[in-house]
C-alpha positions, 0 to 999 in steps of 0.5 A: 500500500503505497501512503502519500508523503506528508512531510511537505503539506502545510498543514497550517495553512490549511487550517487558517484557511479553514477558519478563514472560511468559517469566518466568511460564512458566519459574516455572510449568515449574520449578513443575511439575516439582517438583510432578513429582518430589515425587510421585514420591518421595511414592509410593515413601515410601507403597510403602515404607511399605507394603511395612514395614508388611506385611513387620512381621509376617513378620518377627516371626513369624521372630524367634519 
């Protein structure tokens, strides 16, 4: 059985690599989930909006 020689990998260099990557996810994740929830709070901000904008003239026509 023929074993590979390991004398010359950098072994090193493969695990900074590996946290690099590790890193790269976790950035990408939390990236995802803020752009996640800050496009759940953009569109009940535009409902809301929406629902102020159409109640306005309700509202006025109760006030008269």
């Amino acid at each position: 059985m023929n074993v590979p020689d390991l004398r010359n990998v950098d072994f090193e260099a493969y695990r900074r690599q590996a946290v690099e990557l590790r890193q790269q996810a976790m950035n990408d994740s939390i990236d995802h989930a803020t752009a996640w929830l800050r496009s759940l709070l953009g569109s009940r901000s535009r409902r809301a909006d929406a629902v102020t904008t159409r109640a306005a003239p309700t509202t006025a026509q109760f006030a008269a």
